[in-house]
C-alpha positions in Angstrom: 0.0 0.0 0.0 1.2 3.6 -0.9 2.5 5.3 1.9 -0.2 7.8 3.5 -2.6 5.6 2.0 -5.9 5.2 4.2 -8.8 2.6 4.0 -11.9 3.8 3.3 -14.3 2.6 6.2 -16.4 -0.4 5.2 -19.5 2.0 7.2 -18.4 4.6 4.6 -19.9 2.3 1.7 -23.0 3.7 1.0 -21.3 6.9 -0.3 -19.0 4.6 -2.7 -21.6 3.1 -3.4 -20.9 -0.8 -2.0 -23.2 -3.6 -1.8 -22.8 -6.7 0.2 -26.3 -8.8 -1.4 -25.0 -10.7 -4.2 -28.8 -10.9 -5.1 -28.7 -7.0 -5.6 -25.9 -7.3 -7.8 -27.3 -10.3 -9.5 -29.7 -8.1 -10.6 -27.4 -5.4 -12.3 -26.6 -8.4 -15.0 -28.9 -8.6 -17.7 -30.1 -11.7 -18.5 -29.1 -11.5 -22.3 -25.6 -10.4 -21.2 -25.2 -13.9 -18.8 -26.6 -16.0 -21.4 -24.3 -15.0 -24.2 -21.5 -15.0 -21.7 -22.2 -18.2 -20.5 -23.2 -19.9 -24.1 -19.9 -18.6 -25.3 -18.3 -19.2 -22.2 -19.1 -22.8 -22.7 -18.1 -22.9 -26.3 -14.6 -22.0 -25.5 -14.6 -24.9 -22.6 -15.9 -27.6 -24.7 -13.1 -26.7 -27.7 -10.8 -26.9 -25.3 -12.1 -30.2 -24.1 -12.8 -31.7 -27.6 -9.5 -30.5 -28.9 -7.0 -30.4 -26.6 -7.9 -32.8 -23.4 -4.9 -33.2 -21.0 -3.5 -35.9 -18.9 -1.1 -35.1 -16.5 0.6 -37.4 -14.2 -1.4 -36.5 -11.5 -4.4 -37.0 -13.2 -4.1 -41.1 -12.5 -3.6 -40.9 -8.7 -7.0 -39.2 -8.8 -8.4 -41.6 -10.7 -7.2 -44.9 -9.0 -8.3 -43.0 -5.6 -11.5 -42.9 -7.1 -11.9 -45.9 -8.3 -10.9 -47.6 -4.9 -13.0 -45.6 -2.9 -15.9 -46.6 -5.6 -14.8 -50.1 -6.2 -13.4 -51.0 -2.1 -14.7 -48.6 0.0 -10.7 -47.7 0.5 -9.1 -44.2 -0.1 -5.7 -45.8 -0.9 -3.5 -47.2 -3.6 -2.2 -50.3 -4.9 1.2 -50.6 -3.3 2.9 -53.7 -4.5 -0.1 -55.3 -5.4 -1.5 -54.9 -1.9 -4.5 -52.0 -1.2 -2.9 -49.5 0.4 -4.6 -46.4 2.6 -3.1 -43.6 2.1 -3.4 -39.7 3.2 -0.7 -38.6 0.4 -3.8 -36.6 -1.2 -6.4 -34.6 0.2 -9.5 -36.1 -0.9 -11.8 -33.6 -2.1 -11.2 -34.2 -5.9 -10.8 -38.0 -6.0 -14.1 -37.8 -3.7 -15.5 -35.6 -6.4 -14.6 -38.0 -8.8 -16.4 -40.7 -7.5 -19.8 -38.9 -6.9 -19.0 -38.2 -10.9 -18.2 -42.0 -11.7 -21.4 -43.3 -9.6 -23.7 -40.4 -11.2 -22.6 -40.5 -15.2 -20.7 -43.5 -15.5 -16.6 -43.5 -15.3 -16.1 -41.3 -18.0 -13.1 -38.8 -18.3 -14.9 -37.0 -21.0 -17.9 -36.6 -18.4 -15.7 -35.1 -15.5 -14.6 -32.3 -18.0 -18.2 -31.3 -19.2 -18.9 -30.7 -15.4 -16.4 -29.0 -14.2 -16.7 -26.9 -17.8 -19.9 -26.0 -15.8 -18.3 -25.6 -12.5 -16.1 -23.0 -13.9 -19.3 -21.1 -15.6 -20.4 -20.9 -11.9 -17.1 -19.3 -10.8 -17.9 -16.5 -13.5 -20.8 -15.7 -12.3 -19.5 -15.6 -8.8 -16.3 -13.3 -10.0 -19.1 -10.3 -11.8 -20.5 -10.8 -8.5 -17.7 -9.9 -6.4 -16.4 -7.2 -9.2 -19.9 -5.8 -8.9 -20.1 -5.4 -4.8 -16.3 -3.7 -4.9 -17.7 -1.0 -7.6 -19.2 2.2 -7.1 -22.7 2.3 -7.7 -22.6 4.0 -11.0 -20.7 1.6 -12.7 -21.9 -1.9 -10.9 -23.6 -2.7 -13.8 -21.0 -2.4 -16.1 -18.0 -3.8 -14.0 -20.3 -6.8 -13.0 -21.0 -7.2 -17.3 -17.2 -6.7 -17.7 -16.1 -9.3 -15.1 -18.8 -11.8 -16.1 -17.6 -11.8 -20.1 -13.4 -11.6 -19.0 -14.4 -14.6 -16.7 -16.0 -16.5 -19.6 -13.9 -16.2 -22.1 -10.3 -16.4 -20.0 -8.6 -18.8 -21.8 -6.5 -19.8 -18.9 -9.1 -20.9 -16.9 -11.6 -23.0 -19.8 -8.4 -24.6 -20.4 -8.0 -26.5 -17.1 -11.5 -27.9 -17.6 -9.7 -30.0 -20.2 -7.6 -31.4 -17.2 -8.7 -33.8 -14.4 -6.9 -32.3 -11.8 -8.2 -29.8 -8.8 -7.4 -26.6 -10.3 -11.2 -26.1 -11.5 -12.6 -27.4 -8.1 -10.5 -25.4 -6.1 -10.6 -22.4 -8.4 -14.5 -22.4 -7.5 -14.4 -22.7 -4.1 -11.6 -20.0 -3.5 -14.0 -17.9 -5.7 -16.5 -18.6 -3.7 -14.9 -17.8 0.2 -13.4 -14.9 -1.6 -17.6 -13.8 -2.1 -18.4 -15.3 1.6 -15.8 -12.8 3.4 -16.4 -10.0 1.5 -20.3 -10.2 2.1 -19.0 -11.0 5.8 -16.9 -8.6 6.0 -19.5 -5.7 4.6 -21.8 -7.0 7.1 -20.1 -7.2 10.3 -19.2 -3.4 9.2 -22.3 -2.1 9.2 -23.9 -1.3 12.5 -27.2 -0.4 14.0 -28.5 1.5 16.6 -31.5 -0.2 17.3 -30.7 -3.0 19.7 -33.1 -5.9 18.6 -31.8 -5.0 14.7 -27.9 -5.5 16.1 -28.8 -8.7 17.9 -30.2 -10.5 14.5 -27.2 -8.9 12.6 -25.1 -10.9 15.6 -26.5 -13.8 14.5 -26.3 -13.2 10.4 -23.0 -11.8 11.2 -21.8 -14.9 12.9 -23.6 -17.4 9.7 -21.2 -15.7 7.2 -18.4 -15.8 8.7 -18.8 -19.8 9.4 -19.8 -19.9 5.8 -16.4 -18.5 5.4 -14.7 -20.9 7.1 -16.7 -23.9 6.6 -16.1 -22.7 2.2 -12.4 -22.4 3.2 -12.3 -26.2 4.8 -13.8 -27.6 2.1 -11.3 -25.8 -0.7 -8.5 -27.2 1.5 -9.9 -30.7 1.2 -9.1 -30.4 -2.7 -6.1 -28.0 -1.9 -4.3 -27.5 1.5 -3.0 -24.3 0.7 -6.2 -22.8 1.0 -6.2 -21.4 4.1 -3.6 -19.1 3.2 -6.3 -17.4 2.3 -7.3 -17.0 6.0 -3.6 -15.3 6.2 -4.7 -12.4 3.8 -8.1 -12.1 5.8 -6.8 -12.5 9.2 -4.5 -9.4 8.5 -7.2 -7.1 6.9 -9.7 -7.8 9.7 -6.9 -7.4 12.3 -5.8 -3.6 10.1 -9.5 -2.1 10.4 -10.2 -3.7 13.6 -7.7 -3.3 15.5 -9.4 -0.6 17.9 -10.6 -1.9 21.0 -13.9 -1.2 20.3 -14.1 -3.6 17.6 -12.3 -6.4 19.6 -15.2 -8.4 19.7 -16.3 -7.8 15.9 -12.7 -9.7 15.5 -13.2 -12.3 18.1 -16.5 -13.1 16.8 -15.3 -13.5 12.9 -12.2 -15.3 13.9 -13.7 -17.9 16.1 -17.0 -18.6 13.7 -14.3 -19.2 10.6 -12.2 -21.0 12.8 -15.0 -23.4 13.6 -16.1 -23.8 10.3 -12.6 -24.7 9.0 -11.9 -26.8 12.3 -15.2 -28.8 11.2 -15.1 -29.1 7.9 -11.4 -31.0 8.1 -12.0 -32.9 11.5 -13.4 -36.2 9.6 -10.3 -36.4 7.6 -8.1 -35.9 10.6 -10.5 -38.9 12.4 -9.9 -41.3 9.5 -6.2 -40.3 9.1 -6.3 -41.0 13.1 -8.1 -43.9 13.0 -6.7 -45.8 9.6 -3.0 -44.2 9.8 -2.7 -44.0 13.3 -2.3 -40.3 13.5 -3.9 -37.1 13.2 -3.3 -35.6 10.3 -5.8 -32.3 8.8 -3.7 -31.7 5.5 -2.0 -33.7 3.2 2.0 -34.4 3.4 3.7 -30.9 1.8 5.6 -33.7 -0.7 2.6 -35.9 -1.7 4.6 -39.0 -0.1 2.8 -42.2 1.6 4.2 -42.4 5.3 7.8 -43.4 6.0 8.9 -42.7 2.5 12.7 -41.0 2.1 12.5 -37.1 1.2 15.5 -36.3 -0.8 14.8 -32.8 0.9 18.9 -32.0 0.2 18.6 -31.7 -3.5 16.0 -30.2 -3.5 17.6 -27.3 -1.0 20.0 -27.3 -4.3 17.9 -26.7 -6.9 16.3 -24.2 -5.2 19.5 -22.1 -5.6 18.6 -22.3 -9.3 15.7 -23.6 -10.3 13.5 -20.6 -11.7 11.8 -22.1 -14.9 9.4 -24.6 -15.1 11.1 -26.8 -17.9 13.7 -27.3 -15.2 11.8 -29.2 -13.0 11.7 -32.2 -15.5 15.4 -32.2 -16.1 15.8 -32.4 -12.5 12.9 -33.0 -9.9 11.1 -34.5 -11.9 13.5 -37.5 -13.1 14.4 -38.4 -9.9 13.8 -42.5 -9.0 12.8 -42.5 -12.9 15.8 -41.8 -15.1 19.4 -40.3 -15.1 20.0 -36.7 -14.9 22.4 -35.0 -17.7 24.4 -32.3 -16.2 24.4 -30.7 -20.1 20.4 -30.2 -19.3 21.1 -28.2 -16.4 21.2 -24.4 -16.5 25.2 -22.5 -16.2 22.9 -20.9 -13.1 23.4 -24.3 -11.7 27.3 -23.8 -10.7 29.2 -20.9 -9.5 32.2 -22.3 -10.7 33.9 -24.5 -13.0 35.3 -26.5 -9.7 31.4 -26.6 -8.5 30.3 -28.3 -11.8 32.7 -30.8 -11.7 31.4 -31.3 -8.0 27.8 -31.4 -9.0 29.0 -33.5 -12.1 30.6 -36.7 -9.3 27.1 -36.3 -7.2 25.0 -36.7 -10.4 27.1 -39.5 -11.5 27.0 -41.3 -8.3 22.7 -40.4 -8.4 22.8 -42.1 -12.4 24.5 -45.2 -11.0 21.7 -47.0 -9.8 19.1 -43.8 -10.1 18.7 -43.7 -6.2 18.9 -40.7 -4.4 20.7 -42.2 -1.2 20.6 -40.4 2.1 24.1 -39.7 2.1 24.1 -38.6 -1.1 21.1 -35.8 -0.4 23.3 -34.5 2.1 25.9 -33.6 0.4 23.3 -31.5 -2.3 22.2 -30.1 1.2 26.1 -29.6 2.0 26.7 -27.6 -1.1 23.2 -25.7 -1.5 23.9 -24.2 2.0 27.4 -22.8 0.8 25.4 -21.6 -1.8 23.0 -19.8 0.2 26.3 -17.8 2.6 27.9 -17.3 -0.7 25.0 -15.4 -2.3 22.5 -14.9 -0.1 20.8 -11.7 -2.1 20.5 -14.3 -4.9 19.3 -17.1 -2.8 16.8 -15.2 -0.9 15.5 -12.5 -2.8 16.6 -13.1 -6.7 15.8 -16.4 -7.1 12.0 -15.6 -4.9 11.4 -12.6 -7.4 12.5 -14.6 -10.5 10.2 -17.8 -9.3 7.5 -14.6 -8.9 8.2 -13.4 -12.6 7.7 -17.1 -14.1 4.5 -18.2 -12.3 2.7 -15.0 -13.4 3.9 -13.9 -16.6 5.1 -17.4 -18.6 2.6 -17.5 -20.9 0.1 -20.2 -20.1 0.5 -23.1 -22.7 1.3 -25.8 -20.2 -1.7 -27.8 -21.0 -1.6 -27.6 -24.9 0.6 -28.0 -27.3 3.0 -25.8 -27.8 6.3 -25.0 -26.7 6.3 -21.8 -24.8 9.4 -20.7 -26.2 9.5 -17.0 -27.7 13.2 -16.4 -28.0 14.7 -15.5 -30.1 11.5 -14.5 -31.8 12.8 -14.7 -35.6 14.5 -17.9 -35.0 11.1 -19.6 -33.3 8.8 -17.8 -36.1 10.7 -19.3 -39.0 10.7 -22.6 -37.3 6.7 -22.5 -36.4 4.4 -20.0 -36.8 1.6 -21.1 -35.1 3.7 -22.2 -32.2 5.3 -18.9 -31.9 1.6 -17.2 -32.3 -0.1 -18.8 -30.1 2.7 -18.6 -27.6 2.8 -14.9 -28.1 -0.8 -14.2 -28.0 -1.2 -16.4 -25.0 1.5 -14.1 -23.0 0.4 -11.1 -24.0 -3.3 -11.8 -23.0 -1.7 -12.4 -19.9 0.2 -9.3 -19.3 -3.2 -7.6 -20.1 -5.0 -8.8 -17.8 -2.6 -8.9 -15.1 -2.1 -4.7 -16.2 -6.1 -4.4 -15.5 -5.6 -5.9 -12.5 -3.1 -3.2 -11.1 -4.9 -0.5 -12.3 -8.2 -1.5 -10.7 -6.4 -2.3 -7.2 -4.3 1.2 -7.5 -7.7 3.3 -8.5 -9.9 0.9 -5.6 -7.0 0.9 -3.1 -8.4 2.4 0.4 -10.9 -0.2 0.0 -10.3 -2.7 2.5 -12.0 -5.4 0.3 -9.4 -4.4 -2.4 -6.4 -4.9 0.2 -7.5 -8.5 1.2 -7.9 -9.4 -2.7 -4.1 -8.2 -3.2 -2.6 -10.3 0.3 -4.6 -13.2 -0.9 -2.7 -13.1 -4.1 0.7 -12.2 -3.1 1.0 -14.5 0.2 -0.4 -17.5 -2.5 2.8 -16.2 -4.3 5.2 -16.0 -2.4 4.5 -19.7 -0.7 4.7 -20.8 -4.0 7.7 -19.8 -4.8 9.2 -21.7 -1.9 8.2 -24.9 -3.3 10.0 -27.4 -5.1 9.4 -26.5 -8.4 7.7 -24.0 -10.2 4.6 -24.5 -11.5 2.8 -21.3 -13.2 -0.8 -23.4 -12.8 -0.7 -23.2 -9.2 -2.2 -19.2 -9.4 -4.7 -20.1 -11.8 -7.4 -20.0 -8.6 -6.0 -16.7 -8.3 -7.7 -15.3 -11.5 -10.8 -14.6 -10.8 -9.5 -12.4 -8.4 -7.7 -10.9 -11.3 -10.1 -10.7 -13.3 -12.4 -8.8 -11.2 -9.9 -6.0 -10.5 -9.3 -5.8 -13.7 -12.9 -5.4 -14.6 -12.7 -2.5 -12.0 -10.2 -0.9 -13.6 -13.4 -0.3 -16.4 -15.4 1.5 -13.4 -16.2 5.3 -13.0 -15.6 6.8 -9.2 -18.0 8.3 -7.3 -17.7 12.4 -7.5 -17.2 13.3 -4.2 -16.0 10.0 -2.8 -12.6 9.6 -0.6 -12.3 6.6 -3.4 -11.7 9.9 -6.4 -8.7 11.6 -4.1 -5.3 10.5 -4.6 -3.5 9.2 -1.8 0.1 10.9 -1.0 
C-alpha cells in the first residue's frame, strides 16, 4: 500500500456506493448479457475439451483413488499389489470423482463437461464480487465486464480439459473470496436499534462460518487454502484493531475458525483412525508415510531452479531416469570447480538412479554454501524470478505448444503457429494482469481491495518456496484478477474519498 494511504471505512460504503447482497448485484446483469457469456463461455470450454484434453501425471492418482473408494470402500492405492490407505492426497477431488463416476458413469470425457460448468459458476461468482467492490454508477457495467473476462479467460476454460483440482479449487476459492467480503460488509455495518444488532449478531456470525466452513472444504481439494485466511486475518486485524471492535474480530475469527476446524475434523479422524495419526492436510511432498524425502537436492535446486522446464530435467526425473548435467542451466554452478562437484554427485545419483541419504546430504552440503555465498541471490533473486515465471510465462502448459519466444525470428521461422499462439497467450496475460493493477491502484483504500491483493501475493510468495515452479498453481488466483481488472473499467463516485489520490 502507498505510503499515506488510508482505508476507506467499510461504514463509509453507502457513499462509494458498496453492496454486500449478491442478489442486488445479480440483478445489475442482464439476463441476455449472462446467457451470451455463459453460451460462449461454454463454447470455449468444450473446444478446449474436444480439442485439446490433458493428462497429466497427477491425473491417475485421482483416478485410481477414485476408483478404490468406488470399487473397495478404500481411499488408498495399490502398493505392490497390496490395497494401500493412504493420506498422500487430500480427498476432495478423487471424492468428487467418485460422486462423478457413480452419477454419469466412469467417464473422463464426463468429469470435464462438469467442471466446464463448475467454472461457468465461478464466473458468475467473480461479476459478482467485481460488482459489490464498484461504485454504484458503474456496478452494472463492472459486474458485465467481469462476467464476459471470466467466460472467455482462456487460462481458466483450459484447465477444464484437465482432471486435476485446479477447477474445483478455483471455484471454491471464488466462492470464500464472495463469503468474506459479504461477511466482512456485514459485520461493518452497524445499528442502533438494539433488537436489529442482535439478528445482525447472529447473520453476522452465519457468514463468517460460511467462510470458514467454504475455506475447509477448498482445503480438502487444496491444502493451501487457508492461506487465504492469512490475507483475511490481516485485513480484519488492520481495520479492527481498535478496541472497540475487539469483539467484531473475536467473533469472525472464532466462527471461521470453527467452520474450517469442522469441515477438516473427519479427515483428521480417519487419518487418526486408519493411519494411526492425526493428520488435517495432506504431506507438503505428496509422499505415503515413511517414505525417504530427498529434501537436500531439492535445497539445491532451489538455488537455481527458476523455470518450469527445469523441473523435468531435474525433480522430476528423480527414481525415474538419469540426470544429464548438459540439461542443467550454467545458473546451476558458480564455478567451474562446482560443476565438476555437481557432475561426481549426479554420476553417483545415475548409477543406480537412487537418491541415497548420504548422497542428499551432500546436495544439502553444497546448497547451504550456496545460500552464505550469495544470499541476495538465494533469498530474494531467485524468490522474485520464481514470482516473474509463475505469473507472466505465458500459459500453454496444457496444450501443445512449446512456450518458447526467444529468439522471436528464430522460433517464427521454425513454427508459426507455435510462436503465435505462444505470443498471443503471454500477452493476453500481461493484459489482464495490467487491468488488474490499475483497478487495485484506483480501488485501493478499500479494505475489500487490500484483502484481494494479500490473498494473491501471500499464494505467491508460498509458492515460490516450493519445489518447483509451476505457473498453474495461481490459476485460482484469476478470478480475483479478473475482477480487478474489470474494476479498472469502473467510473468513481464524485465526491467520494475513493476519487482523491493518496500521498
Amino acid at each position: 500500500m502507498p505510503a499515506g494511504t488510508t482505508f476507506t471505512s467499510p461504514d463509509a460504503n453507502a457513499a462509494t456506493g458498496a453492496s454486500y447482497n449478491p442478489l442486488e448485484i445479480f440483478r445489475h446483469l442482464s439476463y441476455w448479457h449472462l446467457l451470451a457469456a455463459l453460451s460462449l463461455g461454454l463454447a470455449l470450454r468444450l473446444f478446449f475439451i474436444i480439442h485439446f484434453p490433458f493428462y497429466a501425471g497427477d491425473t491417475k492418482f485421482y483416478d485410481e483413488l477414485a476408483r478404490n473408494l468406488l470399487d473397495h470402500r478404500v481411499y488408498g492405492l495399490f502398493v505392490h499389489g497390496q490395497l494401500t490407505p493412504v493420506d498422500m492426497r487430500m480427498p476432495g477431488y478423487p471424492v468428487f470423482l467418485a460422486g462423478l463416476y457413480a452419477t454419469f458413469g466412469r467417464s473422463i470425457r464426463g468429469v470435464m463437461i462438469v467442471q466446464a460448468c463448475i467454472d461457468l459458476i465461478t464466473c458468475v461468482l467473480t461479476a459478482l464480487i467485481a460488482g459489490m467492490i464498484a461504485p454504484i454508477n458503474s456496478k452494472t457495467r463492472v459486474a458485465t465486464i467481469a462476467l464476459w473476462m471470466a467466460a472467455l479467460c482462456p487460462f481458466t476454460a483450459n484447465y477444464t480439459a484437465a482432471v486435476l483440482t485446479e477447477v474445483v479449487a478455483t471455484f471454491l476459492t471464488t466462492l470464500a473470496v464472495l463469503a468474506f467480503v459479504i461477511a466482512f460488509g456485514r459485520a461493518s455495518t452497524n445499528s442502533a436499534n438494539e433488537s436489529v444488532a442482535h439478528r445482525l449478531l447472529y447473520a453476522e456470525a452465519a457468514w463468517w462460518f460460511l467462510t470458514g466452513l467454504i475455506v475447509g472444504l477448498g482445503t480438502l481439494v487444496r491444502p493451501e487454502t487457508p492461506l487465504l485466511l492469512f490475507a483475511a486475518g490481516l485485513v480484519l486485524a488492520v481495520c479492527w484493531r481498535h478496541r472497540v471492535d475487539w469483539s467484531k474480530l473475536f467473533l469472525a475469527v472464532s466462527w471461521i475458525s470453527l467452520g474450517l476446524i469442522l469441515t477438516l475434523t473427519p479427515w483428521a479422524a480417519r487419518n487418526a483412525k486408519t493411519l494411526g495419526r492425526i493428520e488435517f492436510l495432506a504431506p507438503r511432498y505428496a509422499q505415503t508415510y515413511g517414505d525417504f524425502i530427498p529434501r537436500g537436492f531439492y535445497d539445491w535446486t532451489g538455488t537455481w531452479m527458476i523455470r518450469f522446464k527445469d523441473a523435468y530435467l531435474a525433480t522430476w526425473k528423480l527414481g525415474k531416469g538419469p540426470i544429464r548435467i548438459e540439461d542443467l542451466p550454467a545458473s546451476a554452478f558458480d564455478s567451474s570447480a562446482e560443476r565438476a562437484r555437481v557432475a561426481a554427485l549426479i554420476d553417483r545419483y545415475n548409477d543406480d538412479l537412487q537418491m541415497s541419504p548420504i548422497l542428499d546430504r551432500e546436495f544439502a552440503t553444497l546448497a547451504r554454501e550456496r545460500k552464505s555465498s550469495w544470499p541476495i541471490r538465494s533469498y530474494i533473486e531467485i524468490p522474485l524470478a520464481r514470482m516473474a515465471t509463475i505469473w507472466f510465462s505465458p500459459r500453454i502448459a496444457l496444450l501443445p505448444y512449446s512456450g518458447e519466444l526467444w529468439p522471436p525470428a528464430e522460433n517464427w521461422r521454425n513454427n508459426r503457429i507455435d510462436f503465435g499462439v505462444t505470443a498471443a497467450f503471454g500477452v493476453l496475460n500481461f493484459i489482464y494482469i495490467g487491468m488488474a493493477l490499475v483497478g487495485a491502484v484506483r480501488f485501493r483504500k478499500q479494505p475489500t481491495i487490500a484483502f484481494l491483493i494479500l490473498m494473491v501475493a501471500i499464494r505467491t510468495v508460498f509458492l515460490t518456496q516450493l519445489q518447483t515452479v509451476e505457473p498453474r498453481y495461481v490459476i485460482v488466483c484469476y478470478p480475483v484478477i479478473l475482477a480487478l481488472g474489470a474494476l479498472a473499467w469502473s467510473g468513481r463516485p464524485a465526491g467520494s474519498e475513493l476519487a482523491a489520490d493518496s500521498a
